[in-house]
Backbone as numpy.savetxt, mean C-alpha at the origin, in Angstrom:
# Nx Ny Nz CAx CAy CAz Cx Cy Cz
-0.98 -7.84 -15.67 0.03 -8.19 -14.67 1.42 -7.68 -15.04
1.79 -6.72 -16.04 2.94 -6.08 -15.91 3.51 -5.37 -15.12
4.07 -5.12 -14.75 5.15 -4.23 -13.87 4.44 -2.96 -14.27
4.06 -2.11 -12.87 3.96 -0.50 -13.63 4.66 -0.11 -14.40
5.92 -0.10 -14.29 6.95 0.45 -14.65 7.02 -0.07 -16.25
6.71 -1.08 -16.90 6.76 -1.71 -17.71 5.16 -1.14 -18.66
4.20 -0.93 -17.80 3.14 -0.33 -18.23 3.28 1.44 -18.06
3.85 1.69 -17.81 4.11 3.35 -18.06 5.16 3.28 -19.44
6.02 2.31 -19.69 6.76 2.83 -20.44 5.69 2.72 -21.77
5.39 1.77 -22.16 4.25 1.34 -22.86 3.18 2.42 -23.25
2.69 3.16 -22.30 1.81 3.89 -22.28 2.45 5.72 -22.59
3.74 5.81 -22.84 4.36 6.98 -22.82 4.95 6.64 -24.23
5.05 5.35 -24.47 5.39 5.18 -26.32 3.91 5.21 -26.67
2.99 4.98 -26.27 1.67 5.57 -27.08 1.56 3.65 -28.01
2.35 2.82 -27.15 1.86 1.47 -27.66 0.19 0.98 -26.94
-0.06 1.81 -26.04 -1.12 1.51 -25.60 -2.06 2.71 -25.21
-2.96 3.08 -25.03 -3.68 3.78 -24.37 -3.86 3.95 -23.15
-4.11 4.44 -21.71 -4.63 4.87 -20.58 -5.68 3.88 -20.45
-6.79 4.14 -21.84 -8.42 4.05 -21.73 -8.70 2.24 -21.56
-7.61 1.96 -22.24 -7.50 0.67 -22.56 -6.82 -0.45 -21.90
-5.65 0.49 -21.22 -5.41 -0.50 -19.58 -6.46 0.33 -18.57
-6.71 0.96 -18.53 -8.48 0.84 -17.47 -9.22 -0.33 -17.50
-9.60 -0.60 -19.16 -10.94 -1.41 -19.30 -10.33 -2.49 -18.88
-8.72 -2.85 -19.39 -8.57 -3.95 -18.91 -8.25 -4.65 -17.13
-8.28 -3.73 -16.95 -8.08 -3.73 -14.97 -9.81 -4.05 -14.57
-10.69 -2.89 -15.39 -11.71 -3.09 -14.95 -12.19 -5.09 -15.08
-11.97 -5.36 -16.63 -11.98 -6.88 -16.95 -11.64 -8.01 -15.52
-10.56 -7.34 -15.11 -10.48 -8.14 -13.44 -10.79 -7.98 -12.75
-11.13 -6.75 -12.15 -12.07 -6.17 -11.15 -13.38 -7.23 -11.48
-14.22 -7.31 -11.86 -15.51 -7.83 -12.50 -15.34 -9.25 -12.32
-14.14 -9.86 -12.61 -14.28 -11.25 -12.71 -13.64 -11.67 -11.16
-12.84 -11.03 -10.22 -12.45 -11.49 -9.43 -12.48 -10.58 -8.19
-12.79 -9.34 -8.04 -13.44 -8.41 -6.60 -14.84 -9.21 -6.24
-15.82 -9.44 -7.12 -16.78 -10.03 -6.29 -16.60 -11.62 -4.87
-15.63 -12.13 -5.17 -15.33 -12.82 -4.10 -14.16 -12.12 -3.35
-13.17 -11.53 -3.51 -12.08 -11.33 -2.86 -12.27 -10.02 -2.23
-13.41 -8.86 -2.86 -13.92 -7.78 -1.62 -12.69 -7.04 -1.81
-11.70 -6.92 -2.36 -10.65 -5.96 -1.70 -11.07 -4.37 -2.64
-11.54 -4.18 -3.75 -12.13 -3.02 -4.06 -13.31 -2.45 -3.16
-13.71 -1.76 -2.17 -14.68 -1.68 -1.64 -15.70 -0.28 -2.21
-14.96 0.42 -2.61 -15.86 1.26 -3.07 -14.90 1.66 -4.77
-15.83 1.53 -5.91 -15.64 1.80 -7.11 -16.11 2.81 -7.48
-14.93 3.27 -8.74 -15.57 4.89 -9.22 -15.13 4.86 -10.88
-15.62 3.81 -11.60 -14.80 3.61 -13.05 -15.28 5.15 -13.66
-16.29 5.73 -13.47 -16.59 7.02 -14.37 -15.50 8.16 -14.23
-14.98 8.07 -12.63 -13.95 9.07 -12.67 -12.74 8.70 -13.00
-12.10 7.27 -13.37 -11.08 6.52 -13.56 -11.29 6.65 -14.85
-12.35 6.69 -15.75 -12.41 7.25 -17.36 -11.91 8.39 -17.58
-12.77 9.55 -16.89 -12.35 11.01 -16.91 -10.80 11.22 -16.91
-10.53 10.67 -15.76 -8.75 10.71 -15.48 -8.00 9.39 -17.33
-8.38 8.83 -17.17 -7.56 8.11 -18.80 -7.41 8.66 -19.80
-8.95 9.48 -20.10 -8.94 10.35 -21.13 -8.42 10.90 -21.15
-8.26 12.12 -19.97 -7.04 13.09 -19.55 -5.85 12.48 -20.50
-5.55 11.83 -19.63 -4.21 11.11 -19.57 -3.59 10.56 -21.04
-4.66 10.34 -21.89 -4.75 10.40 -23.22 -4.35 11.39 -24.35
-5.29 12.56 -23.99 -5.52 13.57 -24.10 -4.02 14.42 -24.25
-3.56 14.22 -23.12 -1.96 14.65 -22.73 -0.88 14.43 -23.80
-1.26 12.91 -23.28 -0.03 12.05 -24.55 -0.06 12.69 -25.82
-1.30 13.13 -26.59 -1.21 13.35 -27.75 -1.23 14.50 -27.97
-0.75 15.51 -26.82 -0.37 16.84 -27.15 1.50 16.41 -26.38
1.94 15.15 -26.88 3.10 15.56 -26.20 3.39 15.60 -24.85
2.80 15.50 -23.87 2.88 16.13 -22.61 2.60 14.89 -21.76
3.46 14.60 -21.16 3.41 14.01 -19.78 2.53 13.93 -18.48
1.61 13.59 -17.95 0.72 13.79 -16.41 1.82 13.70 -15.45
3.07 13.08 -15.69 3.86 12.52 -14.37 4.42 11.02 -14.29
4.95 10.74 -13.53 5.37 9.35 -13.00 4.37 8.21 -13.17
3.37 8.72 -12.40 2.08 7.84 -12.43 1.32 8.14 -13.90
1.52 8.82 -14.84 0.88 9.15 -15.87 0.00 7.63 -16.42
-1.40 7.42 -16.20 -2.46 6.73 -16.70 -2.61 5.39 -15.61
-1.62 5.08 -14.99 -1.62 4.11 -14.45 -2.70 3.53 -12.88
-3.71 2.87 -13.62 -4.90 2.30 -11.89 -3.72 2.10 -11.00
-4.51 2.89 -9.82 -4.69 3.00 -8.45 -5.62 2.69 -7.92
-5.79 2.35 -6.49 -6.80 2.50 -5.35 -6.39 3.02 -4.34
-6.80 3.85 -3.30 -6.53 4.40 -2.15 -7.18 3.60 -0.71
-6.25 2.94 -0.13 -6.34 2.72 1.36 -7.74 3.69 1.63
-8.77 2.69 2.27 -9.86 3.39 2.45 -9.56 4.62 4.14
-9.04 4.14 4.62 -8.09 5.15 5.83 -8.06 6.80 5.31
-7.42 7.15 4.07 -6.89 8.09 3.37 -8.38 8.57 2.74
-8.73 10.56 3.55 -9.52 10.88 2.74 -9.61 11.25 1.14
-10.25 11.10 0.22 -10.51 11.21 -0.88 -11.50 12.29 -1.29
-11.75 13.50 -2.00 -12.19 14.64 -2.08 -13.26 14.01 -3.15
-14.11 14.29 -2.86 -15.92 13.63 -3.38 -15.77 12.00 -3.77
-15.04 11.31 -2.99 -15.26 10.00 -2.70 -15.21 8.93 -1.51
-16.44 8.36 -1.72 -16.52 8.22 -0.07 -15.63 7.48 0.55
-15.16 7.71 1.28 -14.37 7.62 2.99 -14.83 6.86 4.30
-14.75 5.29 4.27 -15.17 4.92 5.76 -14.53 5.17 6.80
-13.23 4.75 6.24 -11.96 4.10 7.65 -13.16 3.31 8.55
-13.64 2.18 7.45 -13.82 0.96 7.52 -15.19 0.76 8.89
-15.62 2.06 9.26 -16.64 2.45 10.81 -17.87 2.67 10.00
-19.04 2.13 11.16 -20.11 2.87 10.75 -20.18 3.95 10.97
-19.47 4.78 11.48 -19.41 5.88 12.03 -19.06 6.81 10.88
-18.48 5.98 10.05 -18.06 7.09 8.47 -18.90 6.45 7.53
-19.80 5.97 7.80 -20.24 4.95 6.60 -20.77 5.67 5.10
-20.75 7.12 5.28 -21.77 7.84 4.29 -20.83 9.03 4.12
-19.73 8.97 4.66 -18.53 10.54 4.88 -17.90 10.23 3.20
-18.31 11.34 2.76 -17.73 11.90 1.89 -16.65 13.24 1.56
-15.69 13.34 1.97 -14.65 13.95 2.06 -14.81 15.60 1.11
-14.28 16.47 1.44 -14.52 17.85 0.82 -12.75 18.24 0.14
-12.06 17.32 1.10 -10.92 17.45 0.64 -10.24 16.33 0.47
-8.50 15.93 -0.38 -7.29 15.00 -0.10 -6.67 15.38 0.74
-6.39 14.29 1.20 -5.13 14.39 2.32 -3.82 14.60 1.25
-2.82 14.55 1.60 -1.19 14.99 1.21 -0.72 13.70 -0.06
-0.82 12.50 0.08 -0.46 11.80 -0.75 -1.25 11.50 -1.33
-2.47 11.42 -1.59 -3.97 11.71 -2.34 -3.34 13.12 -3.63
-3.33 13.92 -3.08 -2.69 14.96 -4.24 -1.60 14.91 -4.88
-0.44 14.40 -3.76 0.45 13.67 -4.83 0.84 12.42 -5.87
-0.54 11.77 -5.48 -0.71 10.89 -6.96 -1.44 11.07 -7.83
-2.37 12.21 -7.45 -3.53 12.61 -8.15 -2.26 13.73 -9.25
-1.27 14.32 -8.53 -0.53 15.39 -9.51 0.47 14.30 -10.06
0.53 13.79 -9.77 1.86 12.51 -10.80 0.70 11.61 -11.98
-0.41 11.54 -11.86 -1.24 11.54 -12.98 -1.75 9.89 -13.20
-1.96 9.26 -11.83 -2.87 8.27 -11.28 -4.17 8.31 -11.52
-4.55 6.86 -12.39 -5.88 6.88 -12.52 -6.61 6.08 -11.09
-7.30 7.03 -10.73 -8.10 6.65 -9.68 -9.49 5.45 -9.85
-9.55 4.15 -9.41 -10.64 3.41 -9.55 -11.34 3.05 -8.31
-10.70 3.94 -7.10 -11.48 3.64 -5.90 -10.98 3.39 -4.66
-11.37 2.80 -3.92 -10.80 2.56 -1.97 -10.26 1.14 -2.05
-9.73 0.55 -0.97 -9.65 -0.42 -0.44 -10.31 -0.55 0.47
-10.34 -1.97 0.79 -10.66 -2.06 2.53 -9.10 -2.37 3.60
-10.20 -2.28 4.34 -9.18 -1.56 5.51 -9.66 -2.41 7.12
-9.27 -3.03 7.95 -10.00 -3.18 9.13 -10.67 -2.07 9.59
-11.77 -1.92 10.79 -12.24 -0.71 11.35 -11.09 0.06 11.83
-10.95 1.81 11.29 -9.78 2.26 11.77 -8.35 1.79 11.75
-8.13 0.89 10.51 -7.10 0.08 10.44 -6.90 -0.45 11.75
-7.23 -1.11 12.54 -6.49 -1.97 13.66 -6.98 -2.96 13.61
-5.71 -3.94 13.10 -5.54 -5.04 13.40 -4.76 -5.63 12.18
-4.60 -7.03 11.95 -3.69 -7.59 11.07 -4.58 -8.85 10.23
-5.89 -8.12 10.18 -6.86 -9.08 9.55 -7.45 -7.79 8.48
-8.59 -8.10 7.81 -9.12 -7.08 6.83 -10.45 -7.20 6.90
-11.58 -7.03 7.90 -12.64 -7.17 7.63 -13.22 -6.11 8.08
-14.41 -5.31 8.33 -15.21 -4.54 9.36 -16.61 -4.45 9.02
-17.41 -3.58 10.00 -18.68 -4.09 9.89 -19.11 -2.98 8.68
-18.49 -2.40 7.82 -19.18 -1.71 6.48 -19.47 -2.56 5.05
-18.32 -3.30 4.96 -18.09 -3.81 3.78 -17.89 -5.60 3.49
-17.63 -5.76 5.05 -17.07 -7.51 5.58 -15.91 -7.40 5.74
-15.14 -8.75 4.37 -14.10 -9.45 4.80 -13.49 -9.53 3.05
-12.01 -9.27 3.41 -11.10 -10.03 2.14 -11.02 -10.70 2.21
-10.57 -11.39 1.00 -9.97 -12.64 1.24 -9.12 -12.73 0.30
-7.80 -13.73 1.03 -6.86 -13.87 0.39 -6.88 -14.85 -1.10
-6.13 -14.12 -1.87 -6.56 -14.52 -3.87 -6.11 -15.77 -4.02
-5.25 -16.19 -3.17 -4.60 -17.50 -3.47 -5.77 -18.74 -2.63
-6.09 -18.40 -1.56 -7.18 -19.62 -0.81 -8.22 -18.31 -0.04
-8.90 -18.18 -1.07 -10.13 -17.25 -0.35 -10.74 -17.27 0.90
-10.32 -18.80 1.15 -10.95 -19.47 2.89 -10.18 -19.18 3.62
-8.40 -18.08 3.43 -7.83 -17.85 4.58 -6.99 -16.46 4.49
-7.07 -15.70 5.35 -6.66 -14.24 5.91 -6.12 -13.55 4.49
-6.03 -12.37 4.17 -5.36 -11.73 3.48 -4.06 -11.02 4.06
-4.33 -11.24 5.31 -3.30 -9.82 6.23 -4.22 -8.56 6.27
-3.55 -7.58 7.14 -3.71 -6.17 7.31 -2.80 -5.24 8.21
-3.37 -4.07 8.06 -4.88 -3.84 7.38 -4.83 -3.29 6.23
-3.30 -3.33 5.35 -3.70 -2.97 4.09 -3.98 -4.12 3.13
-5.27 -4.68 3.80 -5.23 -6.11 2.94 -5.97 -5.85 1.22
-7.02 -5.48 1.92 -7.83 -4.89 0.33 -6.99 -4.38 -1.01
-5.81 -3.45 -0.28 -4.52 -3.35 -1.95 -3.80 -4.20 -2.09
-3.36 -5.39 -1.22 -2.36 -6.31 -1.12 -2.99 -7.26 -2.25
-4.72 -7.37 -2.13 -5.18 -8.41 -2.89 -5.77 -7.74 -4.20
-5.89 -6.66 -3.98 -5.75 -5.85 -5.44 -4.84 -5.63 -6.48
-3.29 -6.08 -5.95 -2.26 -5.59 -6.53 -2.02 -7.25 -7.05
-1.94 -7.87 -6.23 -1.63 -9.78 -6.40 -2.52 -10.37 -7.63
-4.25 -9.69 -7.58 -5.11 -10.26 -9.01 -4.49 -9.26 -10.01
-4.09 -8.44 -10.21 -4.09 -7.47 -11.44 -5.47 -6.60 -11.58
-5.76 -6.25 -10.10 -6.69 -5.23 -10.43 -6.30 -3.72 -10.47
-5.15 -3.44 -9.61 -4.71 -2.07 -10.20 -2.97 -2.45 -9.95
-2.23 -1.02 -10.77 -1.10 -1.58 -10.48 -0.41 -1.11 -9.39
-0.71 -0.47 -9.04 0.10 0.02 -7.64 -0.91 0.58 -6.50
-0.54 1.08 -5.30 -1.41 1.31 -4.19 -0.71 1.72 -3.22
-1.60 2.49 -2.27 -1.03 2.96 -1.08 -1.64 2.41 0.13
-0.62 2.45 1.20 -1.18 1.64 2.46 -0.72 3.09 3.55
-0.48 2.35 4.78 0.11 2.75 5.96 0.12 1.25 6.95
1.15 1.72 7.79 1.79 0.70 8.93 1.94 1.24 9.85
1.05 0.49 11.04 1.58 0.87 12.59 2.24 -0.14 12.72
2.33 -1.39 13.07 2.95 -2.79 13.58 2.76 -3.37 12.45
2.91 -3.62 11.19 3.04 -3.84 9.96 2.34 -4.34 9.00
1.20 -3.32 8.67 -0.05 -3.35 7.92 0.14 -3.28 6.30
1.68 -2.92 6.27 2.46 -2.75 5.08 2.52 -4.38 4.44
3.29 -4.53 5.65 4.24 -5.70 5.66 3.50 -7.25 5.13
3.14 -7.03 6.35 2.51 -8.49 6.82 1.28 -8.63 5.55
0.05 -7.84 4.86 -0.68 -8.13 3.80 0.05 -8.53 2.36
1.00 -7.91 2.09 2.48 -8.22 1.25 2.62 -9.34 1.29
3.42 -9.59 2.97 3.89 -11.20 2.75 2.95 -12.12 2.45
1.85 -12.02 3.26 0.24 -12.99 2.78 -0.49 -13.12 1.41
0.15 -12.67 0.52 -0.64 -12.17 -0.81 0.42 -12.06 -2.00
2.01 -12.37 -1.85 2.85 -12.31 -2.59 2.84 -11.17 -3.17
3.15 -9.90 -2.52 3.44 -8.59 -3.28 4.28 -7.99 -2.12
4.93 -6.80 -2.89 5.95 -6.06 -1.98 5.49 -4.51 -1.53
5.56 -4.53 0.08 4.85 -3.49 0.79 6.33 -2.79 1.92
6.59 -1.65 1.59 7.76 -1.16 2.03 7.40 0.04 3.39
7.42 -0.54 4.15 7.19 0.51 5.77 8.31 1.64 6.06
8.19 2.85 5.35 8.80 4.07 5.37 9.58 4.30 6.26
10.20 4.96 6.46 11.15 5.94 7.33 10.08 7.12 8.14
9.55 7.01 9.32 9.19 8.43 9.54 9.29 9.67 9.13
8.64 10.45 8.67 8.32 11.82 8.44 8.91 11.96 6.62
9.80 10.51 6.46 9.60 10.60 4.60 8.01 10.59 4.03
7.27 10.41 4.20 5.96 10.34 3.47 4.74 11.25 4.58
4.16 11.92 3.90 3.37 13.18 4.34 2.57 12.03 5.34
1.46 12.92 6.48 0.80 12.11 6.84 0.73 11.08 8.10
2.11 10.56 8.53 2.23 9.44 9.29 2.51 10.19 10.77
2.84 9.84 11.50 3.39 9.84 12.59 4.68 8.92 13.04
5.49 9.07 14.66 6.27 7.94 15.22 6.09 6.99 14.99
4.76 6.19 14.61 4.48 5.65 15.11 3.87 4.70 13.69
3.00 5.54 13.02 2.25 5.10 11.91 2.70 5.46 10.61
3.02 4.65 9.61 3.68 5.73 8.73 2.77 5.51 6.94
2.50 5.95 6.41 1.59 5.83 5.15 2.99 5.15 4.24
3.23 4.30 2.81 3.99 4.21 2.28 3.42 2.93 1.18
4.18 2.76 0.23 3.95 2.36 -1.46 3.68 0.87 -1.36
2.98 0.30 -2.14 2.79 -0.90 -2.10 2.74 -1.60 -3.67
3.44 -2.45 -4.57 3.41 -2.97 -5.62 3.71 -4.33 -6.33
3.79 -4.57 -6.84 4.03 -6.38 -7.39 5.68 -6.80 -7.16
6.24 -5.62 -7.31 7.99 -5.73 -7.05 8.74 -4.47 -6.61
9.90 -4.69 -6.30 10.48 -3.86 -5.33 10.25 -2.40 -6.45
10.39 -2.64 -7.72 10.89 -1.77 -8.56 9.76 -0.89 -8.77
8.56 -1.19 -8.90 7.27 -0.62 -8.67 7.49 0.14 -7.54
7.77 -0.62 -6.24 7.42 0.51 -4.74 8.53 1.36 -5.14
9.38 1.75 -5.86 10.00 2.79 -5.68 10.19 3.93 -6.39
9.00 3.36 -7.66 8.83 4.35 -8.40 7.46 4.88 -7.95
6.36 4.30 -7.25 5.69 5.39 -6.04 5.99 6.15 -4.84
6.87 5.34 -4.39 7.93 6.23 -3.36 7.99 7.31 -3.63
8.95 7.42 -4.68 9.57 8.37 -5.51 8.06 9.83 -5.08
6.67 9.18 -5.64 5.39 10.24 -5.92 5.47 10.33 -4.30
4.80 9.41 -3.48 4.77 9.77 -2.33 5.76 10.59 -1.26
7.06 10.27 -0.93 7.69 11.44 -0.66 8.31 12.39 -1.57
7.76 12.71 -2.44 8.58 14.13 -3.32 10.00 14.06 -3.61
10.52 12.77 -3.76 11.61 12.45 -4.30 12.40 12.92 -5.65
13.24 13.51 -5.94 13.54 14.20 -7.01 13.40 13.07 -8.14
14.01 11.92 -8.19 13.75 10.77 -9.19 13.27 8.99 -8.21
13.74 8.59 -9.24 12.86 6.86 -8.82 14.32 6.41 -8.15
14.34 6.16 -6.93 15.39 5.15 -6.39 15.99 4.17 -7.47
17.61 4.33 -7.68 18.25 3.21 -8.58 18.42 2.04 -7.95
17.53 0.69 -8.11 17.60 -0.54 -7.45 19.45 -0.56 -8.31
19.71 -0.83 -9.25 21.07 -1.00 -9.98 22.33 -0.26 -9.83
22.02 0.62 -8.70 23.09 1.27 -8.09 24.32 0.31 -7.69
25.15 0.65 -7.49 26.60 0.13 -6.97 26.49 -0.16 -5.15
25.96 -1.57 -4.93 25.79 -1.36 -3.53 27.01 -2.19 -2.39
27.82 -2.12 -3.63 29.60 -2.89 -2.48 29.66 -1.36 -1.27
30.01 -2.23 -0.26 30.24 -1.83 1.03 29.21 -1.20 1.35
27.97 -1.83 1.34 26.71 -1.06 1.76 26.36 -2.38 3.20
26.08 -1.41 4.33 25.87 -2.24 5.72 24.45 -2.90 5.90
24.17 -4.24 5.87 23.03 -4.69 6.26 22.99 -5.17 7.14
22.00 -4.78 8.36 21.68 -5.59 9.30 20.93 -6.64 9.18
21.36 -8.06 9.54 20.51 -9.24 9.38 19.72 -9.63 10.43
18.61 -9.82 10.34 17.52 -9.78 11.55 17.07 -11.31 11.53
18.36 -12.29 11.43 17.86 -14.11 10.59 16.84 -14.52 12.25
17.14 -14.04 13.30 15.95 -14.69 14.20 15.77 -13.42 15.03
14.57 -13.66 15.77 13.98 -12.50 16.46 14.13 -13.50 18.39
15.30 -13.38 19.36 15.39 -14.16 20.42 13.86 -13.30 21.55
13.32 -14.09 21.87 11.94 -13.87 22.64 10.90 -13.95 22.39
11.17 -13.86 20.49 9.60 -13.67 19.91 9.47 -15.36 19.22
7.95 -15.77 18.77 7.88 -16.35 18.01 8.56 -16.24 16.28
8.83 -16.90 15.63 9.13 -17.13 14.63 8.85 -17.94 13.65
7.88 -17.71 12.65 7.33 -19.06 11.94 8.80 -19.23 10.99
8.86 -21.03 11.08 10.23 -21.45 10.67 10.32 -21.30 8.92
9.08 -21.52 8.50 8.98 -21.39 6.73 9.24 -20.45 6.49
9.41 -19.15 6.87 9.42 -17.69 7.22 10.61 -16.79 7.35
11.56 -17.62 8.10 13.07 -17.90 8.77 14.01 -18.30 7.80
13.32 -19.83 7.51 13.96 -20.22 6.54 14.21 -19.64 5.31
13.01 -19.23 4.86 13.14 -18.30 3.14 13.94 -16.79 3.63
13.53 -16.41 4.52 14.44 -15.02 4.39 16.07 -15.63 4.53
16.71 -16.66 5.51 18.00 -16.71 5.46 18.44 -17.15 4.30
17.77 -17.70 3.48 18.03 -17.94 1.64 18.42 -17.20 1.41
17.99 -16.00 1.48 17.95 -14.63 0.52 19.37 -14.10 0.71
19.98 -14.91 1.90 20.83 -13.30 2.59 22.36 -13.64 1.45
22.29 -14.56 1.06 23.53 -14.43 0.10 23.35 -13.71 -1.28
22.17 -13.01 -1.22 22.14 -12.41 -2.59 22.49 -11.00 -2.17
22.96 -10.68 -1.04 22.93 -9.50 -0.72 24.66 -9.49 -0.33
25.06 -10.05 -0.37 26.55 -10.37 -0.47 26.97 -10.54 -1.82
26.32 -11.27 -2.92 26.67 -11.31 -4.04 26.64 -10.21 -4.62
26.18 -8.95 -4.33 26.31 -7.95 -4.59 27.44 -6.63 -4.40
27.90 -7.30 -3.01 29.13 -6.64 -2.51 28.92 -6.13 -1.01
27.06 -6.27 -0.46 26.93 -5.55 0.41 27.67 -6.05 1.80
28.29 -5.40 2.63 28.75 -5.73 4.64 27.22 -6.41 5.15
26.94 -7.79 5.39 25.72 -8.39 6.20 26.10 -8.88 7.07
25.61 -8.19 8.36 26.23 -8.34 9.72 24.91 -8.82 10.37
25.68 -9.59 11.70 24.42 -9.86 12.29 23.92 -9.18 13.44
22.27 -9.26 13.52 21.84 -8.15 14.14 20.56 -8.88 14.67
20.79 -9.38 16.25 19.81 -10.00 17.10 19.12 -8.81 18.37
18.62 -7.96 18.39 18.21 -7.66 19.67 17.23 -8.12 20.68
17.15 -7.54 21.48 16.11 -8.71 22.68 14.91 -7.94 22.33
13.52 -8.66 21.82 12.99 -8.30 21.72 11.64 -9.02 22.70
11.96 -9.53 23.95 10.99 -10.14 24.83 9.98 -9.55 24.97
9.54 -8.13 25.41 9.17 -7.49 25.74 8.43 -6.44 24.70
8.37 -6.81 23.98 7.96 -6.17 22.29 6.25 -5.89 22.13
6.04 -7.20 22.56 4.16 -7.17 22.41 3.72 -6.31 23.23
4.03 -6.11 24.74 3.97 -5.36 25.85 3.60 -3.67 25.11
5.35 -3.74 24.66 5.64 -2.40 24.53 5.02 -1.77 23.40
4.33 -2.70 22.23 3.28 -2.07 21.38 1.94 -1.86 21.52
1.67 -2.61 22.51 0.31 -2.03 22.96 0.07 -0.84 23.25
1.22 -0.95 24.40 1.40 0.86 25.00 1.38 1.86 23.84
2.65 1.66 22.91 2.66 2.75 22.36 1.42 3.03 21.07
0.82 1.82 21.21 -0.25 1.95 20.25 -1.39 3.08 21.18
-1.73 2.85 22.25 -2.84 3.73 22.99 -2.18 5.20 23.34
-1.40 5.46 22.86 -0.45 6.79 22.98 -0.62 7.33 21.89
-0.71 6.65 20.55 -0.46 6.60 19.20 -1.70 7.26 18.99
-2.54 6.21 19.60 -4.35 6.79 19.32 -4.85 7.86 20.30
-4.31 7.92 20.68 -4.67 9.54 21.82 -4.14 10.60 21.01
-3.46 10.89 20.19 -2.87 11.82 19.98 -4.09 12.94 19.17
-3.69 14.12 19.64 -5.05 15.25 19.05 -5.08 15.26 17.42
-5.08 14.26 16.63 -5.90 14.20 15.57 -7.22 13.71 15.17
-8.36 14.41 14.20 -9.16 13.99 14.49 -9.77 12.52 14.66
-8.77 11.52 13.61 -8.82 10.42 13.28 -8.78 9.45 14.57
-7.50 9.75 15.18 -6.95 9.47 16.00 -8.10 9.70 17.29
-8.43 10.43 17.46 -9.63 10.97 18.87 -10.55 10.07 18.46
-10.72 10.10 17.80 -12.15 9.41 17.11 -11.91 7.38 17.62
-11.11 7.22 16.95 -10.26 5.75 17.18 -10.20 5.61 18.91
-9.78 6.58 19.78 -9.30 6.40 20.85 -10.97 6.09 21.56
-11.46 7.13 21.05 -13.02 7.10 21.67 -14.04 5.90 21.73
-13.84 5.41 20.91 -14.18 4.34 20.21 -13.79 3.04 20.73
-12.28 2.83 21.16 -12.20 1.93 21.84 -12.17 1.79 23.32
-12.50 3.42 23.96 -12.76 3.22 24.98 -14.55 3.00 25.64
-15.66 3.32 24.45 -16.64 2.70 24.16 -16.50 1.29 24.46
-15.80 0.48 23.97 -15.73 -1.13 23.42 -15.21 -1.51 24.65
């Protein structure tokens, strides 16, 4: 349960091995994926290969990268090059990929040990985590209730200490919302910063603390270094979003974020307030969700087809 960041440094003083935070990730995997499902497909032989590497490196001196030794899992969504690939359908149930997609190579070149997929809803849609390949997550804290999604499977991977960092994507906040359900921090990108996404959908970092997501950030959009959380942030503008007028609002929810907002003043930052009308919100994501899924990718055609089947 260390901080990546805290386990890379560790692992770059050569106080620890690669091989040896594997076994020990694997140690939780084993004792706590069999009820919680969020590993769905495992690959410890190639998560060895990659440690050794990574080993291997260290003791010629040499660096893999940012990610150098550190477990991963990949959002089962995201193809993986000779590992299998549902996006959570029977329709992929046996697809084994020939190639990576874009941020697949860039953690694979920052020197991520790979231990496998997540789950994912079918085609990621929705804000639950189950489908008909693999089942259902469940959340680590009360197994009897939701994890979130649909990046629930890393949300509850990252919360036991089964790997330390992970990648998701967010249409209506698949980032977000498995994060908040699972006590870990899931950061919903900026469009066209991270390879992969669309308007609409965007791929982006998921970890135990802010400081983690931004030293995958950093791998995922090709960032020259790791975002300085300790930067100088007087006269920096925040918009405060303390209620949403039209929408529901759970009040436990409300309440803890308006806590927060004086720590962001104690810092020096401008927190202004920032209500827009958002009545009309659910409406308007539906729409742009069936726009989203029309679009000529194959993924996307496939998804659209599919629910016009259903």
């Amino acid at each position: 349960m260390l901080t990546a960041r805290e386990m890379r440094r560790q692992l770059l003083a050569r106080e620890v091995s690669a091989r040896e935070v594997l076994e020990t990730h694997f140690d939780v995997i084993a004792r706590r994926n069999p009820e919680l499902n969020a590993i769905v497909t495992f690959t410890p032989e190639l998560a060895r290969a990659q440690a050794d590497a990574a080993d291997r490196a260290i003791s010629r001196g040499e660096v893999l990268g940012l990610l150098h030794g550190l477990p991963v899992a990949h959002k089962d969504l995201q193809e993986t090059q000779g590992i299998r690939t549902t996006f959570g359908s029977p329709l992929f149930a046996n697809y084994v990929p020939s190639f990576d997609t874009e941020i697949i190579k860039r953690m694979k070149a920052a020197g991520c040990v790979c231990l496998g997929k997540t789950n994912t809803p079918e085609f990621g849609a929705g804000s639950q985590t189950f489908n008909p390949v693999f089942g259902k997550t469940r959340n680590p804290y009360d197994p009897a209730k939701t994890c979130g999604g649909s990046s629930g499977g890393a949300a509850v991977a990252l919360a036991t200490g089964m790997i330390a960092l992970a990648d998701g994507s967010d249409t209506g906040g698949s980032l977000r919302n498995p994060a908040s359900f699972c006590g870990v921090t899931g950061l919903r990108t900026t469009p066209g910063l991270v390879p992969g996404g669309t308007a609409l959908t965007v791929n982006g970092p998921m970890g135990r603390n802010c400081g983690d997501v931004g030293l995958l950030l950093a791998v995922l959009a090709g960032l020259p270094e790791v975002p300085d959380l300790n930067r100088d942030f007087r006269g920096t503008r925040i918009a405060w979003l303390g209620e949403i007028p039209g929408m529901p609002f759970e009040s436990v929810v409300r309440d803890t974020v308006n806590r927060a907002r004086s720590r962001f003043e104690l810092v020096g930052c401008l927190v202004e307030e920032a209500t827009p009308e958002f009545a009309d919100a659910d409406e308007s994501f539906r729409v742009l969700s069936l726009i989203h899924i029309s679009e000529p990718t194959r993924l996307r055609r496939i998804s659209y087809a599919v629910f016009c089947l259903k």
